[in-house]
N, C-alpha and C positions, 0 to 999 in steps of 0.2 A: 280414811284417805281414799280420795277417787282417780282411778288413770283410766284416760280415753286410749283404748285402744285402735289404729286406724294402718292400713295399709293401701299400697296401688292405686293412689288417686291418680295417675297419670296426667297432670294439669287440670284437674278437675274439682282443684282444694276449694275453689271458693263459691262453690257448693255445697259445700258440709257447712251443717249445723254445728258450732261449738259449744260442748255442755263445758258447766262447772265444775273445774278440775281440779286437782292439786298437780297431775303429773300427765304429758301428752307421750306417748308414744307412736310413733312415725317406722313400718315393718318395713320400710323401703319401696323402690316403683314412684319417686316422687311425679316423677318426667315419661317419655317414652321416647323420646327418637336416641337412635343405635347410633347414630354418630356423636362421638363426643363435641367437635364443637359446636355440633347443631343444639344437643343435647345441653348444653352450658345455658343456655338463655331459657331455656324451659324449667331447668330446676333453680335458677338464679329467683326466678319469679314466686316459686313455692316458697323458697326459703324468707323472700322479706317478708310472705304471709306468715309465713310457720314463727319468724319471731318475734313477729307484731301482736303473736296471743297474748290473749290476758290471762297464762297461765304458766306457775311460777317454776316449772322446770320441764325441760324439752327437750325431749332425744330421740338422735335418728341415725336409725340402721340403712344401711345403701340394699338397693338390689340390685337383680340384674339390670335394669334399664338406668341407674345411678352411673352410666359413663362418663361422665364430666367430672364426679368423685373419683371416681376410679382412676383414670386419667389424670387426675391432680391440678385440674382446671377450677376445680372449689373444693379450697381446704378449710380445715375446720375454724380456724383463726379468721378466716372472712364470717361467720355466723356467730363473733363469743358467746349469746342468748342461748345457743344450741349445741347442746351435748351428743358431739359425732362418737358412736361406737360399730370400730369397722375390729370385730374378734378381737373384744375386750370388756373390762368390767367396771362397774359405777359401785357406790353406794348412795342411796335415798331414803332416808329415816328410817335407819335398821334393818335394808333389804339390800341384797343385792342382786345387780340387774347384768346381765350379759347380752350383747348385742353381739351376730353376727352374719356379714352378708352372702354367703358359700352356699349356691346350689348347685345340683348336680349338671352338669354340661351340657348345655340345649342349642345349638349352634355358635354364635361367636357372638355372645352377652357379656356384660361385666361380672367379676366374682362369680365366673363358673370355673368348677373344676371336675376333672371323671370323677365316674364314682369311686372308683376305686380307690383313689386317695383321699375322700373322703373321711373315710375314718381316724387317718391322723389328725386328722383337721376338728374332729369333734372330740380327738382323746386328750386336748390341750384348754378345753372347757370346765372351767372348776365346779368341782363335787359339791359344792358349798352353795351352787345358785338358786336362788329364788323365786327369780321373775327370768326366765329363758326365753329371750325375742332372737328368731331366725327371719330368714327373705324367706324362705321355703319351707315347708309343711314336711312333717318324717312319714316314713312310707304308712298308710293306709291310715291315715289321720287328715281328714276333711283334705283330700290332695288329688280328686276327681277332673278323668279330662277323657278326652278321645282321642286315639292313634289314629295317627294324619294319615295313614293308607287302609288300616280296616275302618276305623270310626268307630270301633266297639271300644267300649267304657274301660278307663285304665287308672292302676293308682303309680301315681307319678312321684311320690314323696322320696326322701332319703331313706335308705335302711339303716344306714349306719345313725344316721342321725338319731331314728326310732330305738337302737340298742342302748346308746347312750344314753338315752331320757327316761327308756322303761328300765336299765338295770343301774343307773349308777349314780345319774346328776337326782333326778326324781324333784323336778323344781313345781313349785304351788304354783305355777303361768308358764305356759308357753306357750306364746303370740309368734304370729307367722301373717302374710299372706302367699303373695306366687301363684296359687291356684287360683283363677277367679270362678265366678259362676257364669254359667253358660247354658243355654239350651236343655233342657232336659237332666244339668247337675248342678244342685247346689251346693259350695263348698264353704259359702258365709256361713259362720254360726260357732254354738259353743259346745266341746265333748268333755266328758270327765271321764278319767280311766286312773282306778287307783287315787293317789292323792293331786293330782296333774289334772288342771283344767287349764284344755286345748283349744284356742281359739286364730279361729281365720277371720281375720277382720281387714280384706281385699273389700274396697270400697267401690270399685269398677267392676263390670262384668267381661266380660272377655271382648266383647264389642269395644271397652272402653270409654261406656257411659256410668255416671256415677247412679249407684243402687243404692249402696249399703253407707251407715254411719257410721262405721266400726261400731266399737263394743266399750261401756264402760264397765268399769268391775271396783268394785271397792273391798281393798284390801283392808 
């Protein structure tokens, strides 16, 4: 079985290549504009692509730029094609998949919250998961970027997110994007650490032009 892994096309879907899949995954960042009602017609547009694939099950996590979702401007019953998981779980042929769109608070985005209450939020993720799709990357896991006043190189990820993956969930996937690539960081690509293979598959670079194809992986 093959899943397309893809995140952050920011309106930039119909420029991806679609391979031969069994199962698409969507890490969130359909759209980009911060207002939601702006935002409603920019991911309205994704979604009739995203359920027009030729591919036979589709799920998608919000991120922060998902305002429109978040906002309740498109719910899941407007896409039935498409398997919305906003910090929740599926199964797909003997796996289970958890989807959730919670990063850490980076001005006024959708599905941010402090870090600090963070860790409630990821101690409600079952020990049982298999395929663990976040918006965001755990701390010092392909989650590179530069601080807007030094500009020196920074890891931007969750921690708390990172203890629950390395001590407890310990899932065979977990897909993210949020961090794109940028100038002098690359943050596309794939890590294994222990039995967890970590992938960023942010299809935009930070400019917002489409780079990357996400990642397919066969389970």
């Amino acid at each position: 079985m093959k899943i397309w892994f893809i995140s952050d096309t920011h309106n930039e879907h119909l420029g991806l290549r679609v391979p031969e899949v069994d199962l698409v995954i969507h890490c969130g960042d359909e759209s980009t504009h911060g207002n939601a009602w702006m935002n409603e017609p920019e991911a309205r547009q994704f979604f009739e692509w995203y359920s027009s694939l030729d591919i036979s099950t589709k799920v998608f996590v919000p991120g922060n730029h998902s305002t429109a979702v978040e906002q309740g401007l498109i719910v899941a019953e407007d896409y039935p094609g498409v398997q919305f998981l906003v910090h929740e779980a599926m199964q797909w042929n003997g796996l289970k998949i958890f989807g959730s769109p919670y990063t850490p608070r980076f001005h006024d985005w959708a599905y941010m919250k402090k870090r600090a209450k963070l860790d409630l939020v990821w101690q409600s993720v079952p020990d049982d998961v298999d395929i663990l799709v976040t918006h965001g990357p755990p701390k010092g896991v392909l989650d590179l970027t530069r601080d807007i006043e030094s500009h020196a190189i920074v890891q931007v990820g969750c921690a708390a997110l990172r203890r629950h993956v390395d001590q407890r969930i310990y899932p065979r996937i977990h897909a993210f994007g949020h961090l794109h690539d940028e100038k002098g960081i690359s943050n596309f690509g794939l890590f294994t650490r222990g039995s967890t293979q970590f992938i960023n598959c942010a299809c935009c670079n930070l400019a917002g032009k489409l780079k990357n194809n996400g990642f397919v992986v066969e389970v």
